[in-house]
C-alpha positions as CSV (number, residue, x, y, z in Angstrom):
1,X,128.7,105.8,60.8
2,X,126.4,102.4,60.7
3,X,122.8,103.3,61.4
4,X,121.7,100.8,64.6
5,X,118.2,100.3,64.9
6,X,116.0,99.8,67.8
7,X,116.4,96.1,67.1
8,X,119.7,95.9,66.6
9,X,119.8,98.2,69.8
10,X,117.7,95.8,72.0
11,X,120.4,92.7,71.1
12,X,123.2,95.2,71.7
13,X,121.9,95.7,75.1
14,X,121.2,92.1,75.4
15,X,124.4,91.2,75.0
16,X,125.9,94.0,77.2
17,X,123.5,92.6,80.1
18,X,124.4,89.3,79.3
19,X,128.4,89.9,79.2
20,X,128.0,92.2,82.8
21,X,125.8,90.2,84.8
22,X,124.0,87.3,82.5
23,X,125.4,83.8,81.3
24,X,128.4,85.4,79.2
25,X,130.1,87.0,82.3
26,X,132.9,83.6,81.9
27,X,133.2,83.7,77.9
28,X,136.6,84.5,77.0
29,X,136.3,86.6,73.5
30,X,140.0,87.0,72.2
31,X,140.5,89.8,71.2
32,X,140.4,91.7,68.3
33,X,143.6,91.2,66.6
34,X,145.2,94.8,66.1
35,X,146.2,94.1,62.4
36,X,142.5,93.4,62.2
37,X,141.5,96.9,63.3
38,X,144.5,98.3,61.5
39,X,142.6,96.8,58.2
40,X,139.6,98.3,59.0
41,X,140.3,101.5,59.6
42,X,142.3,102.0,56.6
43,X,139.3,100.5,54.5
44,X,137.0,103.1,56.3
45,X,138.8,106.1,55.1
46,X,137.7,107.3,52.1
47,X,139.6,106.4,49.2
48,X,140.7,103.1,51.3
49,X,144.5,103.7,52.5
50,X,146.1,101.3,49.6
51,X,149.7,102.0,51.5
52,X,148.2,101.2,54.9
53,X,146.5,97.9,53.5
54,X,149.6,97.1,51.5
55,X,151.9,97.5,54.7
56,X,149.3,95.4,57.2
57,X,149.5,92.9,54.4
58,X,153.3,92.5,54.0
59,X,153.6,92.9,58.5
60,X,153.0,89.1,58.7
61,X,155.2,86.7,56.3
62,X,152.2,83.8,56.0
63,X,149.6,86.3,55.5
64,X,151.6,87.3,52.8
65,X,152.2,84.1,51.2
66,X,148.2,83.3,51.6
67,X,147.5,86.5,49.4
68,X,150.5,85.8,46.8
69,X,148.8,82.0,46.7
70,X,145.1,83.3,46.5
71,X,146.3,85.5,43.3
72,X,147.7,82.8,41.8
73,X,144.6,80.6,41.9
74,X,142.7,80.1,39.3
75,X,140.5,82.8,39.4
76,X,143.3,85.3,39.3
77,X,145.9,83.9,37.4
78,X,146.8,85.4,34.2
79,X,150.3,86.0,32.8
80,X,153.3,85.7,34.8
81,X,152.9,84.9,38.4
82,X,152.7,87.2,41.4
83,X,155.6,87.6,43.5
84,X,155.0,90.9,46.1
85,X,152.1,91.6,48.0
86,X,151.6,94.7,45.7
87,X,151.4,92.4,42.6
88,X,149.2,90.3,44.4
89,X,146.8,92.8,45.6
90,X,146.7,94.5,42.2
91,X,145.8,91.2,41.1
92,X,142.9,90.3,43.6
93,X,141.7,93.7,43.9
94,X,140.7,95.6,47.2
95,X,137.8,93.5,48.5
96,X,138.9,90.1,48.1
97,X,142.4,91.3,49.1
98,X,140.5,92.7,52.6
99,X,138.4,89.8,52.3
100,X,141.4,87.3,52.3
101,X,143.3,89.1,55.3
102,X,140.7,89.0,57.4
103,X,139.7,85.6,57.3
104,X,143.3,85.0,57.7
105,X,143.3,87.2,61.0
106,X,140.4,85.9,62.2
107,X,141.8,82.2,61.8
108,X,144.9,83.3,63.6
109,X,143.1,84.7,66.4
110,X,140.7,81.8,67.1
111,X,142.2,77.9,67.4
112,X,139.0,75.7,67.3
113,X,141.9,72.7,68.3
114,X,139.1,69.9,68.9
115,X,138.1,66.9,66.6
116,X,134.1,68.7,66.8
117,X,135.2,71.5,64.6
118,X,138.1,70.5,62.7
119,X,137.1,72.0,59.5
120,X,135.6,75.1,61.3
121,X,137.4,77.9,59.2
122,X,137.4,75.4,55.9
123,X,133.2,75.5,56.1
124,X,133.6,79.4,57.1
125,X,135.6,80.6,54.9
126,X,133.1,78.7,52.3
127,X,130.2,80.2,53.7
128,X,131.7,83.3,53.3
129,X,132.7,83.0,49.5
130,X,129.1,81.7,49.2
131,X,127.7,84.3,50.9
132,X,129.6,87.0,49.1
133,X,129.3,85.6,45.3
134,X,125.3,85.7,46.3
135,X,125.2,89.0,47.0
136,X,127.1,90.1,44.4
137,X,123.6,88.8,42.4
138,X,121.8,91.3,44.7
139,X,121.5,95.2,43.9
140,X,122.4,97.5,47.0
141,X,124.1,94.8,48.7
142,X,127.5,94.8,50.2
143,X,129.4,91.7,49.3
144,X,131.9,92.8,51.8
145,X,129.5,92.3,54.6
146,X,128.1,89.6,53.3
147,X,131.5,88.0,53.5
148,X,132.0,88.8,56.8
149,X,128.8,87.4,58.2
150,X,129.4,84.3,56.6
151,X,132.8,83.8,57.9
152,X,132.0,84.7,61.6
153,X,128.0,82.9,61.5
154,X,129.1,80.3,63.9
155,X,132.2,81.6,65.4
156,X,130.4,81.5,68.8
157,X,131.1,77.7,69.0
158,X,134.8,77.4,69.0
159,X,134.9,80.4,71.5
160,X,132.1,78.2,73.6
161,X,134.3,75.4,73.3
162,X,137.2,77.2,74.8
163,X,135.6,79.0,77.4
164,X,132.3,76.4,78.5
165,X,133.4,73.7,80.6
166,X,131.5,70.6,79.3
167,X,130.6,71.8,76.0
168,X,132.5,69.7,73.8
169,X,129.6,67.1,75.2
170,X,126.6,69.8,74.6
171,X,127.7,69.7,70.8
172,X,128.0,65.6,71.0
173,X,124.1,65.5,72.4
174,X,123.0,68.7,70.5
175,X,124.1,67.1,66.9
176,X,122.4,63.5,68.4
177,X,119.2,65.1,70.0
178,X,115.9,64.5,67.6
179,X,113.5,66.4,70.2
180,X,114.7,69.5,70.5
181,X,117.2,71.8,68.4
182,X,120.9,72.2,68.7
183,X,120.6,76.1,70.3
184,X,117.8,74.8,72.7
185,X,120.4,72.1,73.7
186,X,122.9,74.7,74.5
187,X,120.6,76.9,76.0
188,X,119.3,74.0,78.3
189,X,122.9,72.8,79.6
190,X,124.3,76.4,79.2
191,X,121.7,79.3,79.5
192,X,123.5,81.0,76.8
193,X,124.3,79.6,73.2
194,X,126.5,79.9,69.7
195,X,124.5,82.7,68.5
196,X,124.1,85.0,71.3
197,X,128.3,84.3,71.9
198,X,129.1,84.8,67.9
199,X,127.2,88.4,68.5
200,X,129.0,89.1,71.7
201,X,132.6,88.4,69.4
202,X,130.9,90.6,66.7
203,X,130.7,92.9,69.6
204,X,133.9,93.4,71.2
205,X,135.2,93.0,67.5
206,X,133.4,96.0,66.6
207,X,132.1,94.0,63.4
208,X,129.3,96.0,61.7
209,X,125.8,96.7,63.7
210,X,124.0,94.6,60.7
211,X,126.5,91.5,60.8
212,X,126.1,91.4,64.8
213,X,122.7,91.3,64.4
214,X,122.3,88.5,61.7
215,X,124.5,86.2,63.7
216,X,122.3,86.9,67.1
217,X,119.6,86.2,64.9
218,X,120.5,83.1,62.1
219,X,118.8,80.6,64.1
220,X,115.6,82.7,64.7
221,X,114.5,82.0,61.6
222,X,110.6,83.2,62.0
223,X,112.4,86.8,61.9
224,X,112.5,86.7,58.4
225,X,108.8,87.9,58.5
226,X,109.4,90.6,61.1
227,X,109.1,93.8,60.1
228,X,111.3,95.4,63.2
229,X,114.5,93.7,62.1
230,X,116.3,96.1,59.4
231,X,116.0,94.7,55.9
232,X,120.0,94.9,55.6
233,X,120.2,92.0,58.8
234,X,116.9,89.8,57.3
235,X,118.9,89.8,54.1
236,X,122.0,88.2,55.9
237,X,119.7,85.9,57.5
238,X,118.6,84.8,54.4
239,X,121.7,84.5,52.5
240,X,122.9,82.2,54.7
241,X,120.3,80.3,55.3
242,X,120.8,79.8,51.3
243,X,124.4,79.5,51.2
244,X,124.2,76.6,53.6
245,X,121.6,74.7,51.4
246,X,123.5,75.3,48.6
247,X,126.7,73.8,50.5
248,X,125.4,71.0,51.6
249,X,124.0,70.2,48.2
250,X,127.1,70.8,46.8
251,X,128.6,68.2,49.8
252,X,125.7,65.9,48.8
253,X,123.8,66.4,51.7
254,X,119.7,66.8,52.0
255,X,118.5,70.2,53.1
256,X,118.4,70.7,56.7
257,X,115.6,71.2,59.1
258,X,116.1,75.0,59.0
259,X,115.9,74.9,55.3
260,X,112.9,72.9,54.9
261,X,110.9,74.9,57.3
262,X,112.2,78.5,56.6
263,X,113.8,78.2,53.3
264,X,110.7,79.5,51.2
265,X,110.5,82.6,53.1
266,X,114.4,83.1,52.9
267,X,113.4,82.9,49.1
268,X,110.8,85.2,49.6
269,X,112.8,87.7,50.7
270,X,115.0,87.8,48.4
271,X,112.5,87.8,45.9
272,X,114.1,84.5,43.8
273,X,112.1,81.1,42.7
274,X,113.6,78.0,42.3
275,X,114.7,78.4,38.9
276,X,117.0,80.9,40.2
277,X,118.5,79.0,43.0
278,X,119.9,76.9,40.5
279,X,121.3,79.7,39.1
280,X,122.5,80.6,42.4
281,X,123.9,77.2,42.9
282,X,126.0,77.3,39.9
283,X,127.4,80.6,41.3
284,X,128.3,79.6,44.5
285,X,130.0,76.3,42.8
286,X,132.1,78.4,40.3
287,X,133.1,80.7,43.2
288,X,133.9,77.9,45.4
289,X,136.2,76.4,42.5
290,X,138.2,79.7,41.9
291,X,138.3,79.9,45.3
């Protein structure tokens, strides 16, 4: 059973306030798709239900195919080709096999269908393949969670999108704004904003405690040197504050403001130095061209 701290607690409760009587009473989550928590509860048990996955996997014919093409990347390919959904997960193994279904659930369950976010699961599924290769650099942390931060960081703005009449303008003048930051934009127009929404999904998803937390918290950056936050969630925040530093310089982009005002403590917390992030960036790159 995940161990919730009083912090984690206190945004818990916030967003149960928020979602009752608060500025998330209107937010449409859809739900959890049940393949989704199928998934997960066959990964919980202990060994992980191979037959369970394996069945979940082969229950939806493009889910399938998405797994027989992932193990036939580049990364995976070796000898003749996979053909099943058992050769395939053989192949991929059972965390990026987990890892690929869900992102594929996910995906299916939200439709950001607007020109402001159409390559919202394209930057989130390489946040999470960032996110996870990074951690796998890490001792005692869970690429697995790491994945699934990354992939559901900003998931609160399609769902705002759908649910917040006039949004699609908040993102339009947040992006243009110089005077104030993109969640004080939405919090302005909306009283509520991406990250509190992405923790409410995390929620009603019944995500992890930690992963809920770090995506309430990735824009409140100065929490990185709070010692109430569990070091499992500041170690989210940080990796992907890093990850998208590393993405952007990958897309040839400069750092962001977040990064140039909070990325030496992300460092700090994760005990690296520069020399390092380029060894980081060279990880993330190779994982990003397997994937």
């Amino acid at each position: 059973m995940p161990i919730v701290t009083d912090r984690t607690a206190d945004i818990q409760r916030e967003i149960d306030h928020a979602r009752r009587s608060g500025p998330l009473q209107h937010i449409v989550v859809p739900p959890c798709p049940a393949l989704l928590v199928q998934l997960r509860e066959a990964m919980a048990r202990e060994p992980a239900d191979l037959t369970a996955i394996s069945r979940i996997a082969a229950s939806d014919v493009a889910m399938s195919a998405t797994l027989i093409r992932q193990a036939n990347g580049p990364l995976h390919a070796a000898g003749q080709p996979a053909r099943t959904v058992g050769q395939a997960m053989t192949r991929l193994g059972l965390d990026t096999t987990a890892a690929v279904m869900t992102a594929f659930l996910a995906r299916s369950a939200i439709h950001p269908d607007s020109r402001h976010l159409a390559r919202f699961w394209e930057q989130s599924s390489q946040r999470a393949t960032a996110m996870a290769a990074l951690a796998r650099l890490l001792p005692g942390v869970s690429p697995d969670l790491a994945h699934t931060c990354g992939l559901f960081l900003h998931v609160g703005l399609p769902v705002m999108l759908q649910s917040v009449r006039g949004y699609a303008g908040t993102m339009v003048e947040g992006l243009a704004r110089k005077d104030r930051t993109y969640v004080q934009t939405e919090n302005a127009n909306h009283r509520t904003d991406h990250a509190v929404v992405g923790a409410l999904v995390a929620r009603v998803w019944q995500l992890a405690p930690d992963v809920m937390a770090a995506v309430r918290l990735h824009h409140d950056l100065d929490g990185l040197d709070d010692e109430r936050i569990e070091p499992g969630v500041r170690t989210l925040i940080a990796l992907a504050l890093v990850a998208e530093c590393l993405l952007r310089r990958r897309e040839g982009l400069p750092p962001d403001s977040e990064w140039e005002r909070h990325g030496a403590a992300a460092m700090d917390w994760l005990q690296i130095d520069a020399g390092e992030l380029e060894v980081w960036h060279d990880t993330v790159t190779a994982a990003l061209d397997d994937a």
